[in-house]
C-alpha positions in Angstrom: -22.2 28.3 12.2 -22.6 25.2 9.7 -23.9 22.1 11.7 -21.8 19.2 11.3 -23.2 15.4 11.6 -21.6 13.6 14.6 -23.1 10.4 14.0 -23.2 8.5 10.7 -25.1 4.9 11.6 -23.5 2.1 9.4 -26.1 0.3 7.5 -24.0 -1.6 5.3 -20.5 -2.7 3.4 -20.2 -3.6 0.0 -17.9 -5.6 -1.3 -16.5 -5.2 -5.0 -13.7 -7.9 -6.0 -11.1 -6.2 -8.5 -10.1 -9.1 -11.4 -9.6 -8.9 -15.1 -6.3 -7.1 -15.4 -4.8 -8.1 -12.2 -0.6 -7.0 -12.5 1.9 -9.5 -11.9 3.1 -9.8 -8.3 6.4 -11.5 -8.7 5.5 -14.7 -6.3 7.0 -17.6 -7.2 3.2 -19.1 -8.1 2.0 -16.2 -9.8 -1.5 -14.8 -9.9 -3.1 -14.6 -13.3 -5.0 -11.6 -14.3 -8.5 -12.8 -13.7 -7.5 -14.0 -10.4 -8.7 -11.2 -7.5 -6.1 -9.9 -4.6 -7.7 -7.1 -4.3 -11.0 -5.7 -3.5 -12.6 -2.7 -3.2 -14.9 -1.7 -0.1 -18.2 0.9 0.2 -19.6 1.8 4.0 -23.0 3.1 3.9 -24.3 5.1 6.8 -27.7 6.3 7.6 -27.0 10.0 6.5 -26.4 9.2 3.1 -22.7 9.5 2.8 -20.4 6.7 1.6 -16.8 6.0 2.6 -14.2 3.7 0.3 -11.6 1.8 1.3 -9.3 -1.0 -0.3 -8.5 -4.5 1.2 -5.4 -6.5 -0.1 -6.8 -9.9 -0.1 -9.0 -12.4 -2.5 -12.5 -10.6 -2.5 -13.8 -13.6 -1.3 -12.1 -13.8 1.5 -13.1 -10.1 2.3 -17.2 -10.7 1.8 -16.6 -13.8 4.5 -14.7 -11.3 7.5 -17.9 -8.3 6.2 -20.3 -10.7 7.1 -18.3 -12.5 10.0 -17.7 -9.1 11.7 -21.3 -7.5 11.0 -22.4 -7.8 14.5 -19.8 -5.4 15.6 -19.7 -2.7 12.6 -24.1 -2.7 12.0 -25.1 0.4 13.4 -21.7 1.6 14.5 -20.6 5.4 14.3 -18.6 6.0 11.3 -17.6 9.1 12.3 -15.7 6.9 14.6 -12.7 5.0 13.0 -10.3 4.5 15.3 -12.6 3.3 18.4 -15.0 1.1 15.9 -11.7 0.0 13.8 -10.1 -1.0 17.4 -14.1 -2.4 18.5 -13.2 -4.7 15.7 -9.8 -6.0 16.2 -10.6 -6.3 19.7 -13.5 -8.5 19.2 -12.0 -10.8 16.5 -8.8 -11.8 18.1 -9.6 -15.5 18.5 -11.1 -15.7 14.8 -8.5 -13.9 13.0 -5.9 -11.4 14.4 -3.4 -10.9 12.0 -5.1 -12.4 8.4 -7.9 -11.9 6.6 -10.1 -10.2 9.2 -7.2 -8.1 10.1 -7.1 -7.3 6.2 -10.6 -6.5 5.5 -11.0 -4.1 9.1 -8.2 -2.1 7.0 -10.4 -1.2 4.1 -13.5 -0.7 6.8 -11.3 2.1 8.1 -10.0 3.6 5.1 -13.3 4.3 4.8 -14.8 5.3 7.3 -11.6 8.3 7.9 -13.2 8.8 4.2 -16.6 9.2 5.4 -15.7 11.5 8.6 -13.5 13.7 5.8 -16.3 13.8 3.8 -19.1 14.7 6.5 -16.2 17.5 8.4 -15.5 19.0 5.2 -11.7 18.0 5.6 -9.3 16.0 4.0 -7.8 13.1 5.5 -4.3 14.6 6.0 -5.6 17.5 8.2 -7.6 15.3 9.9 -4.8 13.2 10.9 -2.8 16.4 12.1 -2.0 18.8 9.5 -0.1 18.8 6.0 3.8 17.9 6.6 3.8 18.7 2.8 1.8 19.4 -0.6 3.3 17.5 -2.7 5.1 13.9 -2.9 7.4 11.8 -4.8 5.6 8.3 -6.2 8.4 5.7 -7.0 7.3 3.6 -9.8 7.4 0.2 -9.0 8.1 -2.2 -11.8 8.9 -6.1 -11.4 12.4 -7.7 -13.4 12.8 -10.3 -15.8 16.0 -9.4 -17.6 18.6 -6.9 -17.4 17.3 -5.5 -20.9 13.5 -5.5 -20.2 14.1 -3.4 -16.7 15.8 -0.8 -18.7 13.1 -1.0 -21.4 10.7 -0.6 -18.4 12.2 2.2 -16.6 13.0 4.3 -20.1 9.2 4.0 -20.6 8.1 5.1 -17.4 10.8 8.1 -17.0 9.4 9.0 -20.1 6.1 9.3 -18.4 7.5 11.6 -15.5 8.5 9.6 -13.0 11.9 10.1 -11.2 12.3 7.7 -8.6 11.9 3.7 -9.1 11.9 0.5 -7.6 13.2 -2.6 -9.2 12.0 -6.1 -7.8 11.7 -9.6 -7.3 12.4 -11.7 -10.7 15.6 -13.1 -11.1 17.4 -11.3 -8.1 18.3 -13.7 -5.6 16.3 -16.8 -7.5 18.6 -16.8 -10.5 21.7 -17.6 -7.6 23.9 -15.6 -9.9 25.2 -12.6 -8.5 26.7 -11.3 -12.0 23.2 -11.3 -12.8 22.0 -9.7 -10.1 24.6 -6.9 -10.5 23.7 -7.0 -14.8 20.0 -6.2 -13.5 21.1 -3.4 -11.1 23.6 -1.2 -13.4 20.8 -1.6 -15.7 18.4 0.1 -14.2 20.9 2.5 -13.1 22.0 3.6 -16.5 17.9 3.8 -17.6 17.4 5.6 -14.6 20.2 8.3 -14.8 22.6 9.2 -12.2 19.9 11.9 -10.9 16.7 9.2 -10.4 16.2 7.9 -6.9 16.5 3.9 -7.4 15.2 1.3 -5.1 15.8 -2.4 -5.0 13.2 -4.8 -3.5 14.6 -8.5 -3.2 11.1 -9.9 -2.3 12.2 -12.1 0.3 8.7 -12.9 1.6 8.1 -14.9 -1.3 7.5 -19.3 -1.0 10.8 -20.3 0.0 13.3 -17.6 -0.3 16.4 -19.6 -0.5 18.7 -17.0 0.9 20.4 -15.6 4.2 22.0 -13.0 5.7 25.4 -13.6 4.4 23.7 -13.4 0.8 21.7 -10.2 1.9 25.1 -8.6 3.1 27.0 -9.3 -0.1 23.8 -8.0 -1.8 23.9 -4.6 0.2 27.7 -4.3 -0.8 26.8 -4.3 -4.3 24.1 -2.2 -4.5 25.9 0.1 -2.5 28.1 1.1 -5.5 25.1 1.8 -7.7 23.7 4.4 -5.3 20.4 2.5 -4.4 18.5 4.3 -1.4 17.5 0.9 0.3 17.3 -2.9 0.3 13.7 -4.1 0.5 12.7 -7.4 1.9 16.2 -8.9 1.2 15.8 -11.8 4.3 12.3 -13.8 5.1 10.1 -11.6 7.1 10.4 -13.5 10.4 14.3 -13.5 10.6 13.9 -10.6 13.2 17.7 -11.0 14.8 19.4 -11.2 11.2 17.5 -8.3 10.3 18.8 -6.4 13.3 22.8 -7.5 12.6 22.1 -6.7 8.6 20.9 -3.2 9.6 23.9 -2.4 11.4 26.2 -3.7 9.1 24.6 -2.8 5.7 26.2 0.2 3.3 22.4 1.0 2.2 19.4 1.8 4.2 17.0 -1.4 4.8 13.3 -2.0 4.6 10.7 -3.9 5.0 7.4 -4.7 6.7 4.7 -5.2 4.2 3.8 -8.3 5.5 2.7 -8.0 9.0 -0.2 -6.5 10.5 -1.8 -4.5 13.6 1.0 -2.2 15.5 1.8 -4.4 18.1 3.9 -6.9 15.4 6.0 -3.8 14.1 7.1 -2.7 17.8 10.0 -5.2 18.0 11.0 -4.4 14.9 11.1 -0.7 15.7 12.0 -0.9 19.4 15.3 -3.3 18.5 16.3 -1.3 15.3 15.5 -4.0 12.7 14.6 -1.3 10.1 15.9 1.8 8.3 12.8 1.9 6.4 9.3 0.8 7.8 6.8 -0.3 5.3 3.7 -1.3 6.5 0.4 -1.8 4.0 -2.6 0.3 4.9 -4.4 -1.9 3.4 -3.3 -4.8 5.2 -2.6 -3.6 8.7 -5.3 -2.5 10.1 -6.1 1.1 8.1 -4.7 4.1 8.5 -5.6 4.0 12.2 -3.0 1.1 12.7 -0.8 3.3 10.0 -0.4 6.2 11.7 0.2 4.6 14.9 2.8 2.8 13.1 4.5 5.7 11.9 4.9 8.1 14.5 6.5 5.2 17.0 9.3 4.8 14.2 9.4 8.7 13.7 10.0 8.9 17.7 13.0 6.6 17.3 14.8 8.4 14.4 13.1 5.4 11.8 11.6 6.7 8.4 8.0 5.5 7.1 7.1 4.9 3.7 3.7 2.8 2.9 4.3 0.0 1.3 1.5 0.6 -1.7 1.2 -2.8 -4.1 -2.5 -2.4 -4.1 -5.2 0.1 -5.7 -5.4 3.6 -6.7 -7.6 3.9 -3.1 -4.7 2.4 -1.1 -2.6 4.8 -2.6 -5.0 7.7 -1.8 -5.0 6.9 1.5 -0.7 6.8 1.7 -0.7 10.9 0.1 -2.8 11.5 3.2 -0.9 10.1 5.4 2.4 11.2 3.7 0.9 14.7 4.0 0.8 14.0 7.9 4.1 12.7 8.7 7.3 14.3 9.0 9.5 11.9 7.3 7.6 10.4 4.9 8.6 11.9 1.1 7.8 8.6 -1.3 4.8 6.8 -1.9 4.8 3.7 -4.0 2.6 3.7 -7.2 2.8 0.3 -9.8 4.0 1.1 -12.9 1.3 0.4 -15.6 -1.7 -1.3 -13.0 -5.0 -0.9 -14.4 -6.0 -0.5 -10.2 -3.9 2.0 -10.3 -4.7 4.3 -13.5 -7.5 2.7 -15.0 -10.5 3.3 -11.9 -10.6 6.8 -10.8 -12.6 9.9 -12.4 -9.5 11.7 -12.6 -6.1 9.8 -12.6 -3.3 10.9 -10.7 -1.0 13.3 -12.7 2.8 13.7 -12.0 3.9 17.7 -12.5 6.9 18.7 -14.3 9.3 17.8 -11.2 7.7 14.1 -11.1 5.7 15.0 -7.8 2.3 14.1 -7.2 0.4 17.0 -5.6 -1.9 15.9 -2.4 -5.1 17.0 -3.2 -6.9 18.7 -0.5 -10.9 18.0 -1.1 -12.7 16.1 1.7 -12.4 12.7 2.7 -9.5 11.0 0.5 -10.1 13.4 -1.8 -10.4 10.7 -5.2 -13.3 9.8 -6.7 -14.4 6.3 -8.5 -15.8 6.4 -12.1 -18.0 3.3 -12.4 -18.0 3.2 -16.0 -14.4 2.6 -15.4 -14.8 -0.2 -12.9 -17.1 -2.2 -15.0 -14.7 -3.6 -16.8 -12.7 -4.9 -14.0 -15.8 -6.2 -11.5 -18.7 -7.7 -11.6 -20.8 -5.6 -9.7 -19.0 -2.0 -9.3 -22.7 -0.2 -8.5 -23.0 -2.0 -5.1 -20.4 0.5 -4.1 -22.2 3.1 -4.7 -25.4 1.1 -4.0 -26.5 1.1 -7.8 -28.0 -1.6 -9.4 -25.7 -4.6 -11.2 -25.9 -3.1 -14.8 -26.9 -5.7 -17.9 -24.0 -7.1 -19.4 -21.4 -6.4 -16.1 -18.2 -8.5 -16.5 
């Protein structure tokens, strides 16, 4: 019988900011492409093996919680993720439950479930209970400016494979023209084809989302009659009650989530039936420890999960594993055209002839970084792999 590690010592996290060709995000103050949202994370242990996770949040901010919260991860068992990932929270309630420490123990636990795949010999998916399913449908998500250019977008990216979308943000519900707001819709629709899922994400958490539930019902009535499969984010993310009332009243299904963290902030919106649709952000919440946890209370109440997946191509590694592990879950979101996406892996994701993506099946999260790749969008992309910062790094 092979001997298996049990314990894998953490001697240190690297942090790796992502910049350069950061995508738009739709906020009403928008990012530029050289400013960081996102950052790469490496976990070294003592046996040799490295884990990699992704953090949605300025890299920054993401060095500052690694070094706040290295008295409680420095010689932790990676092999461990869920009791050191909870060690963590636990520990760093009074400092920052809920924001950026929150944020960065995500990417900590992404990977460290990479480093226990990697050290078992099993992929993530199996390791969090067993493969629901091979393969999965990624909805491209693409932002709006005009009617025309979503059309122009989706065209493009059909053309590329993909069968399922999701239109957001932009004019819809900022404009305060409805006719627009329809224009946009039918658009897509028509670029899309009658057979394409479609998805419409109103973006709601944005600065001061001037709209409320009478505006999200009349919304849900019109998209209704374009066949969308759900309403995204169409109130502010804190308007629990209307939420509950728009749920039972709306023609489409509706989501949302991707803003809070840690399990205990979704309950009430699973427990009270505020959501068709779950979304929370693996690499936001908490990891795929918090994730999981997360998805199998709104399985056990009839709710469906689907990761909410702005982020990197290691976010969305991490939601094909845990799509592979729960029942409902048959869409991952993957950005239309993000260099984070397609542009830092060894070997991008490829959509077959049915616009699936197949879950691979190696150990860990079963992707793999090219650094040559990463050099262009980090400074420093060799401290994940504990290499040295090459001349000329940009």
């Amino acid at each position: 019988m092979t001997s298996i590690s049990t314990v894998a010592k953490i001697r240190h996290i690297a942090v790796v900011p992502l910049h350069g060709e950061s995508p738009k995000n739709g906020w009403a103050s928008e990012i530029k492409p050289t400013d960081s949202i996102h950052a790469l994370i490496s976990v070294h242990t003592d046996i040799g093996v490295i884990g990699l996770g992704s953090v949605f949040t300025d890299g920054r901010l993401v060095q500052a919680a690694v070094d706040v919260l290295k008295p409680l991860w420095e010689g932790e068992n990676a092999m461990e993720p869920e009791r050191v990932s909870e060690k963590l929270h636990q520990n760093s309630f009074w400092t920052g439950r809920g924001g950026t420490l929150t944020h960065a123990i995500s990417g900590i636990d992404i990977a460290m479930w990479d480093i226990l795949g990697k050290v078992t010999g099993q992929p993530v998916g199996r390791l969090l209970g067993g493969y629901y399913r091979t393969k999965v449908q990624p909805y491209c998500s693409l932002l709006i400016e005009s009617p025309e250019q979503i059309a122009e977008r989706i065209r493009e990216f059909r053309g590329k494979g993909f069968r399922a979308f999701k239109i957001g943000w932009g004019p819809i519900g900022r404009a305060n023209d409805p006719g627009l707001d329809e224009a946009i819709v039918g658009a897509a629709r028509e670029a899309a084809g009658p057979e394409s899922r479609l998805l419409v994400d109103a973006g709601a958490s944005d600065a001061f989302w001037p709209h409320g539930l009478k505006w999200a019902l009349r919304t849900a009535e019109m998209l209704a009659g374009h066949d969308v499969e759900w309403l995204e984010e169409p109130l502010p993310p804190d308007a629990l009650e209307d939420f509950i009332v728009l749920r039972r009243q709306s023609p489409v299904p509706i989501a949302g989530g991707e803003v809070l963290t840690r399990r205990q902030s979704f309950l009430p919106w699973i427990e009270r039936g505020a959501l068709d649709v779950v979304q929370p952000d693996v690499t936001k919440v908490g990891g795929i420890s918090e994730q999981r946890r997360i998805a199998w209370a709104a399985w056990d109440r009839g709710i469906k999960y689907v990761g909410h997946g702005w982020n990197t191509a290691l976010g969305l590694a991490a939601d094909m594993q845990l799509a592979a592990a729960n029942p409902s879950t048959d869409l991952v979101e993957f950005i239309g055209g993000s260099a984070y996406i397609d542009g830092i892996l060894a070997e991008p994701f490829i959509l077959d002839a049915d616009g699936l993506l197949t879950i691979p099946q190696t150990p860990g999260l079963s992707v793999t970084l090219d650094p040559d790749k990463l050099r262009r969008l980090s400074t420093d992309p060799g401290a994940l792999f504990g290499m040295p910062a090459a001349t000329g790094d940009s």
